[in-house]
C-alpha positions as CSV (number, residue, x, y, z in Angstrom):
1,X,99.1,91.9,105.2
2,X,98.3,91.3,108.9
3,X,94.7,90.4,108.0
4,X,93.5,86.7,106.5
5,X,93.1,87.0,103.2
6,X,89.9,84.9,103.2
7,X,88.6,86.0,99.7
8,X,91.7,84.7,98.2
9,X,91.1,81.5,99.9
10,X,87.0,81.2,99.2
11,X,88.1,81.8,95.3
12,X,90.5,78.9,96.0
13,X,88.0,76.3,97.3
14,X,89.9,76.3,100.5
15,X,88.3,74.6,103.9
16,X,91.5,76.6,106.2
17,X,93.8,78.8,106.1
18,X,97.3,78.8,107.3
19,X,98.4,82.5,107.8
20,X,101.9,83.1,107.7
21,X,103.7,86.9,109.4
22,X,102.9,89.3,110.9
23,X,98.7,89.7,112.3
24,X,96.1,91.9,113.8
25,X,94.7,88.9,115.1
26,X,91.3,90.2,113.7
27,X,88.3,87.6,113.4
28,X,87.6,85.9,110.2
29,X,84.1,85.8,109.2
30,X,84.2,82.0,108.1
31,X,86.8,80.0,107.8
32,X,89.4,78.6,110.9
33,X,92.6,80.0,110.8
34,X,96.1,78.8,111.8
35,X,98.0,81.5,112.8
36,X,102.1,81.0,112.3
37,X,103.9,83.9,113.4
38,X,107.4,83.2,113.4
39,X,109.8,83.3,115.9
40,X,112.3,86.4,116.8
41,X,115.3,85.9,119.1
42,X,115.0,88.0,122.5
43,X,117.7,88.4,124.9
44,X,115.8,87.7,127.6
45,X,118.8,88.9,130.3
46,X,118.6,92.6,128.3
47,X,115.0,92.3,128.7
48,X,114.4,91.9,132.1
49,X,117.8,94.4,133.1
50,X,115.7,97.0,131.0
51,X,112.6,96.5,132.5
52,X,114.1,96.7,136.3
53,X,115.3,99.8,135.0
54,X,112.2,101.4,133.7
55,X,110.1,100.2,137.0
56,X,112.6,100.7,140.0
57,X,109.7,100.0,142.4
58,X,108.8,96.1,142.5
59,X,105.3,96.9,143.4
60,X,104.9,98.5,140.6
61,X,101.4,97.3,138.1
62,X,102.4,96.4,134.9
63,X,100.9,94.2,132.1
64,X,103.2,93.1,129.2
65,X,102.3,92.9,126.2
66,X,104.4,91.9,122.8
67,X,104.0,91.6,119.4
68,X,103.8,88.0,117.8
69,X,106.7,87.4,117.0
70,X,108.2,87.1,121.1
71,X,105.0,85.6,121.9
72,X,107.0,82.3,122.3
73,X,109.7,83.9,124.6
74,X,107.0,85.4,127.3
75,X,107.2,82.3,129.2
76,X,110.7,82.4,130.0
77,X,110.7,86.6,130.3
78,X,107.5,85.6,133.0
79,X,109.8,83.5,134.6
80,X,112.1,86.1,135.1
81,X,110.1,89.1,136.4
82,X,107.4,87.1,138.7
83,X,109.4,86.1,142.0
84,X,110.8,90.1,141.4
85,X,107.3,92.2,140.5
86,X,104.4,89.9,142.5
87,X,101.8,92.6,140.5
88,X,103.4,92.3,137.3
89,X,100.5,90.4,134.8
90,X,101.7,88.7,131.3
91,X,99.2,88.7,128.4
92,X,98.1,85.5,126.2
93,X,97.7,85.9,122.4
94,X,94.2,84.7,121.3
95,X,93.4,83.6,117.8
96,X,90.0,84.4,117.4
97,X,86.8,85.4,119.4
98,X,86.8,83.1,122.5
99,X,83.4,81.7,123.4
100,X,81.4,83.7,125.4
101,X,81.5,87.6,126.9
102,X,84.8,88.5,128.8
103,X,84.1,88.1,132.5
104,X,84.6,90.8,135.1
105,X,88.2,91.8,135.5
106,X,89.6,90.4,132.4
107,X,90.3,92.1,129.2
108,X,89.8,91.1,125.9
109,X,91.3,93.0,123.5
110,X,93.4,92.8,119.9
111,X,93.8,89.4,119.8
112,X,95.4,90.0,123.7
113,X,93.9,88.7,126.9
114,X,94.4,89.3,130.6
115,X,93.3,89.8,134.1
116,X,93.3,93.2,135.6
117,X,92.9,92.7,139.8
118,X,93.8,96.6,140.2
119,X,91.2,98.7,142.1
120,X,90.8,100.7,139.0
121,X,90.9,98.5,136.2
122,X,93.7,99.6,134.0
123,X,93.8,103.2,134.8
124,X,96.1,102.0,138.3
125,X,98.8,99.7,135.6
126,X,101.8,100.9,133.6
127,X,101.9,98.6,130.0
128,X,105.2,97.0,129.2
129,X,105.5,96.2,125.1
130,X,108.4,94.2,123.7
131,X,108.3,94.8,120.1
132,X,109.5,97.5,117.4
133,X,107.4,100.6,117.0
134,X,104.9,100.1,114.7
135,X,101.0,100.2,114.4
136,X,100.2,98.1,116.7
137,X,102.0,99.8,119.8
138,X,100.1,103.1,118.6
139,X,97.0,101.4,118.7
140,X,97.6,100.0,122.2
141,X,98.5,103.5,123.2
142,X,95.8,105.0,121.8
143,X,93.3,102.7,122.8
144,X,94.7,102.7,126.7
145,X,95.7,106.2,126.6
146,X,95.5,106.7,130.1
147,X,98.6,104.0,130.9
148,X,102.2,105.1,131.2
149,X,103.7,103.3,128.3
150,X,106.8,101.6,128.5
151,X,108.5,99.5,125.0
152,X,111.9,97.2,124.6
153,X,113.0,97.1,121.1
154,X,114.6,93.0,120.4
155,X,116.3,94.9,117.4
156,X,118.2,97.7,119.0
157,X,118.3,96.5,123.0
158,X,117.0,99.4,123.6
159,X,114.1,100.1,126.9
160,X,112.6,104.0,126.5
161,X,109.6,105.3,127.8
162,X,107.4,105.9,124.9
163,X,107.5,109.7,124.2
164,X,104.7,110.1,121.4
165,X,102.6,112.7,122.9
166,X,99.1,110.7,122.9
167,X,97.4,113.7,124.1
168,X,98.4,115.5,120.9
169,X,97.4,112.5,118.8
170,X,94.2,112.5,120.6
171,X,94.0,116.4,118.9
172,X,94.8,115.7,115.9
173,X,92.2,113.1,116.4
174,X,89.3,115.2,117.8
175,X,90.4,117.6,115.1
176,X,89.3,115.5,112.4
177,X,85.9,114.9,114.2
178,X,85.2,118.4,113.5
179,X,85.8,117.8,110.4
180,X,83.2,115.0,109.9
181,X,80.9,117.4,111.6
182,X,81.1,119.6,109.0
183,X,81.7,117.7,106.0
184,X,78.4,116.5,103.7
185,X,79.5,113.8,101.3
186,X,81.2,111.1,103.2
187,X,83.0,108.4,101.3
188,X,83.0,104.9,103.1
189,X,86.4,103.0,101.9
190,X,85.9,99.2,102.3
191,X,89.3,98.3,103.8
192,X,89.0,94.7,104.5
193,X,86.3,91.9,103.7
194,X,87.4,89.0,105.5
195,X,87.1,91.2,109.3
196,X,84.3,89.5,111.0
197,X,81.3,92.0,111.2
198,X,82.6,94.4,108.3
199,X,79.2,94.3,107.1
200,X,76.9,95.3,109.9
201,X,79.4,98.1,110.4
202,X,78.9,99.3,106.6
203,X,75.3,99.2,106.9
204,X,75.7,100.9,110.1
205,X,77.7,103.9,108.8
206,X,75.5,104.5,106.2
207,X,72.3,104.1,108.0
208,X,74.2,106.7,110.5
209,X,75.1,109.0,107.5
210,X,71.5,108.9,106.3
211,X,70.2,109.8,109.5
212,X,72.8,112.6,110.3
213,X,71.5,114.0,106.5
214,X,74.6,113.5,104.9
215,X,75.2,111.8,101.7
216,X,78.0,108.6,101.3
217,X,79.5,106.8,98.9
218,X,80.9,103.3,99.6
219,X,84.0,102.7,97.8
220,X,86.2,99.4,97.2
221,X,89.6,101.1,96.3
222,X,92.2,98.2,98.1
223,X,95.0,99.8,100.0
224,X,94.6,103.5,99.5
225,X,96.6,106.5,98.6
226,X,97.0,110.4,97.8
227,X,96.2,109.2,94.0
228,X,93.6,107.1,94.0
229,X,91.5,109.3,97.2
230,X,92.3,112.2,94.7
231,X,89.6,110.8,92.2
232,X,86.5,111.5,94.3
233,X,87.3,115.1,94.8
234,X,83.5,115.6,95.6
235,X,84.2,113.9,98.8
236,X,84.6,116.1,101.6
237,X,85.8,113.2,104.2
238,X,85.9,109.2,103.9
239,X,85.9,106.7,107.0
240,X,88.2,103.8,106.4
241,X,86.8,100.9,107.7
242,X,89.6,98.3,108.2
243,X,91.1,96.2,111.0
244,X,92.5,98.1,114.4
245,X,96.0,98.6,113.0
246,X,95.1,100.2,109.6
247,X,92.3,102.0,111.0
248,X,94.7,105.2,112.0
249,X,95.8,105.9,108.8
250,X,97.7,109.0,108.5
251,X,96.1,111.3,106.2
252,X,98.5,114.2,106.1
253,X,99.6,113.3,102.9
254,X,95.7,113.0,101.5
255,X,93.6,115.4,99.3
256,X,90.6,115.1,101.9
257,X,91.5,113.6,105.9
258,X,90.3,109.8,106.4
259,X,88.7,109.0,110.1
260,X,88.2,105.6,111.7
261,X,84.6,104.6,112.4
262,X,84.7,105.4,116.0
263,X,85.3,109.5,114.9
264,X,82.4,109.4,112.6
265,X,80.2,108.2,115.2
266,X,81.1,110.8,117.7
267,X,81.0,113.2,114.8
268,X,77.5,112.0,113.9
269,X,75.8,110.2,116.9
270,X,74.5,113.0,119.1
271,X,74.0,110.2,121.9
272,X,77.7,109.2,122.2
273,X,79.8,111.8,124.0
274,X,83.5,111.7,124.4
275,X,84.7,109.8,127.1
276,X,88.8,109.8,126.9
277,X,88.4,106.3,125.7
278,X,89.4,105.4,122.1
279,X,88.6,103.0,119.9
280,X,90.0,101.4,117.0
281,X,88.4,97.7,116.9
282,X,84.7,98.6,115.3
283,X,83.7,95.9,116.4
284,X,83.3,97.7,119.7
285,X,80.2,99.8,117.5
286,X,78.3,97.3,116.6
287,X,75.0,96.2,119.0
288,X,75.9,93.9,121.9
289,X,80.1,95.3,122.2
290,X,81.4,97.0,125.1
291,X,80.9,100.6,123.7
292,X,77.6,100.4,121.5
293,X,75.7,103.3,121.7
294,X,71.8,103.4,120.3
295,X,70.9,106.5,117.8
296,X,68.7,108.4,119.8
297,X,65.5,109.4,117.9
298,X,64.7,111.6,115.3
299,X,64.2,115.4,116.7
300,X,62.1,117.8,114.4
301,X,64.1,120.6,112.8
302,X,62.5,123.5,114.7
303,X,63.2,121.8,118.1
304,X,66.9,121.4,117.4
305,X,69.7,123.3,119.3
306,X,72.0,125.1,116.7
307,X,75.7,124.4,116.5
308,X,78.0,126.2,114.9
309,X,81.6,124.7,113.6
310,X,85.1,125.3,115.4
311,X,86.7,125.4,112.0
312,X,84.1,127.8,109.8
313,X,82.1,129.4,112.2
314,X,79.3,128.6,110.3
315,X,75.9,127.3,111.3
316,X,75.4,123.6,110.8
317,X,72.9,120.6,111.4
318,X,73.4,118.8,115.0
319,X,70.4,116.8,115.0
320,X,69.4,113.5,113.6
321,X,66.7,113.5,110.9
322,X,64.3,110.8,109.8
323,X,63.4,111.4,106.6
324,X,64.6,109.1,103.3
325,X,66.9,109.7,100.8
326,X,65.7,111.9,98.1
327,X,64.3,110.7,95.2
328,X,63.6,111.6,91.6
329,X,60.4,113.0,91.1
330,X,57.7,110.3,89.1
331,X,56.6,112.1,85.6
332,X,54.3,110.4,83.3
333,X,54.9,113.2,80.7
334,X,57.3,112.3,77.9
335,X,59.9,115.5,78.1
336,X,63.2,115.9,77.3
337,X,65.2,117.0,80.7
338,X,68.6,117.7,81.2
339,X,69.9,114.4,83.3
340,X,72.9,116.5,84.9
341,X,70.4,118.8,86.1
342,X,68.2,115.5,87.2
343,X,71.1,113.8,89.0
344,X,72.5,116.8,90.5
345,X,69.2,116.6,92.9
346,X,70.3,113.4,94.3
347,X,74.1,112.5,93.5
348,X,76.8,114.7,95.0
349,X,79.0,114.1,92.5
350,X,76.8,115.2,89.3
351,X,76.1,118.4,91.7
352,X,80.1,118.8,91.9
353,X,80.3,117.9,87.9
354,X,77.7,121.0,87.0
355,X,79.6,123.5,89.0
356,X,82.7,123.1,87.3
357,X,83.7,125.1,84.1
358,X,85.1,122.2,81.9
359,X,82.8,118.6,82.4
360,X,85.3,117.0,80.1
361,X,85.7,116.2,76.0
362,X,82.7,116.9,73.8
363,X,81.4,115.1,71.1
364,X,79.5,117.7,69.5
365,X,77.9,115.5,67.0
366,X,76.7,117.0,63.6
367,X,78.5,120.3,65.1
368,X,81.6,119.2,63.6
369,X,82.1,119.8,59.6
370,X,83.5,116.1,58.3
371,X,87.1,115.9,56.9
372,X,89.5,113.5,55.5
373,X,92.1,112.7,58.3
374,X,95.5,114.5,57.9
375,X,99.4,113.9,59.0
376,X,99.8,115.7,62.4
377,X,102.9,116.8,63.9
378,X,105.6,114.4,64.7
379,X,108.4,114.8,67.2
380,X,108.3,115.7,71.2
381,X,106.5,118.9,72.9
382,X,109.5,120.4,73.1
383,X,111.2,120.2,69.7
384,X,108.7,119.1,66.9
385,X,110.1,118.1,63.4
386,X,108.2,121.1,62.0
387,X,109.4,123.5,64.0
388,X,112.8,125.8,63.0
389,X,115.6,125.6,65.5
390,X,117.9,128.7,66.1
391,X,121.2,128.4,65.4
392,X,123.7,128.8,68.5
């Protein structure tokens, strides 16, 4: 796993932990970690002959970035490149929050920090990765999707202009936004507990949820898939919160699509508009980050504008409401009532149990006329002992 597993270690007693592979560099919430990630080889001469060949013009912007495991090898790669590129800028790997708010022209980002002196921030720099192609490339791409992306692969020698279409990700993307729009019961998978700030952004989603007058369920599953998803078919979208690599899981494969946090609040927060920025940390949402956004107040129902959804055409809520989860209602007289009725008032799931034809085995007690218990049949479905076969 790239996160620390820092539940593991609590259970253990421990004071540290030593994290060994590969990491999304994601806080802990506790404990000091010591990050070992290994060391790759990196022809450094293919490197650099790669890169002059991808930026032909030495006054080109770029920042490099890597993945952890050449982290050790950037030094000598800097060496290379500086007295060549005078604009090119090498970024650090940070373990942890550094103290403190990043200062003006610096970026602090994925465990990743670096200066940016260009006129227009990072919108005027091309991004250099040396690494394989993997999650956390797509999440720098996403994230910066308005840099020209360039990658070396160690493995292969291979330089190549990165060719994923981010503009069709960022549909696909936008697409399932519209789909939180319009879904009603919103699962919340719990992805990670050791991320620091996985709480306040749980009781943010569901605070959001409540407000947007939709109804959640929070859900510990682990590492999900098609099977387990498949479960909670009364679900009509979950939000995996998890750490900025896992985030953008693909949900092709999935009964009902899964969104990061960042889509549900554009799906759901009528104050935060889209910007062309992305973000997969969300730790970004949370009160105080760079892109926190404040719920705008409650607007009455007959004062709202009307929306209507890309996907259905129909008519659907756009507004946020203010008014508490529904509740039983109190009775002092001693009735009998049916509970599946009762429940389907507030739980989703009861409401999706009463509408379907077969709820499950029935006992059917004193239904049932008693009787001594008897051989059944013996043998597969396919040829039972009791059964004649035909002769060929």
């Amino acid at each position: 796993s790239c996160c620390v597993d820092e539940v593991a270690a609590e259970h253990a007693g421990a004071e540290a932990v030593l994290h060994y592979g590969p990491a999304c560099l994601s806080p802990c919430r506790k404990l000091p970690v010591l990050h070992i990630f290994g060391q790759q080889p990196l022809d450094i001469g293919r490197c650099t002959e790669a890169f002059r060949e991808l930026y032909p013009d030495r006054q080109t912007r770029v920042v490099v970035l890597s993945d952890v495991v050449y982290a050790h090898m950037m030094g000598e790669l800097e060496q290379q490149l500086c007295p060549e590129y005078p604009n090119i800028v090498f970024s650090r790997v940070v373990c942890g929050d550094p103290p403190g708010s990043a200062p003006p022209g610096e970026v602090r980002q994925f465990g990743r920090q670096f200066p940016v002196e260009a006129l227009g921030g990072l919108q005027d720099c091309a991004m250099f990765y040396v690494g394989a192609e993997g999650l956390a490339l797509t999440s720098f791409m996403l994230t910066w999707n308005r840099c020209p992306f360039s990658s070396f692969d160690p493995a292969t020698g291979c330089g190549r202009r990165e060719t994923l279409n981010v503009n069709r990700a960022l549909m696909r993307r936008l697409y399932l936004v519209e789909r939180a729009r319009d879904a009603k019961v919103v699962g919340i998978l719990v992805g990670t507990l050791g991320v620091a700030g996985y709480l306040v952004v749980l009781q943010h989603l569901r605070e959001l949820l409540r407000r947007a007058g939709k109804r959640s369920y929070m859900l510990a599953v682990g590492k999900p898939n098609p099977a387990k998803l498949a479960n909670f078919l009364e679900v009509d979208i979950f939000v995996l919160v998890a750490c900025s690599q896992n985030t953008l899981l693909d949900s092709s494969e999935f009964y009902r699509p899964i969104v990061t946090p960042y889509e549900l609040e554009l799906a759901c927060n009528p104050a935060r508009e889209w910007t062309g920025n992305y973000f997969t940390d969300f730790r970004d949402l949370l009160p105080g980050a760079c892109a926190h956004v404040e719920l705008p107040p409650a607007v009455p129902a007959a004062e709202a504008i009307p929306d209507v959804s890309l996907i259905t055409g129909e008519m659907r809520a756009a507004h946020l409401c203010d008014h508490p989860s529904p509740q039983l209602p109190p009775s002092t007289t001693l009735a009998c009532r049916d509970q599946t009725r009762a429940l389907a008032e507030i739980s989703p799931a009861a409401s999706f149990l009463e509408s379907r034809s077969w709820r499950g085995l029935e006992q059917q007690l004193g239904q049932t006329p008693v009787s001594k218990a008897v051989q059944g049949r013996r043998g597969i479905a396919i040829a039972y002992e009791d059964e004649g076969h035909e002769q060929p």
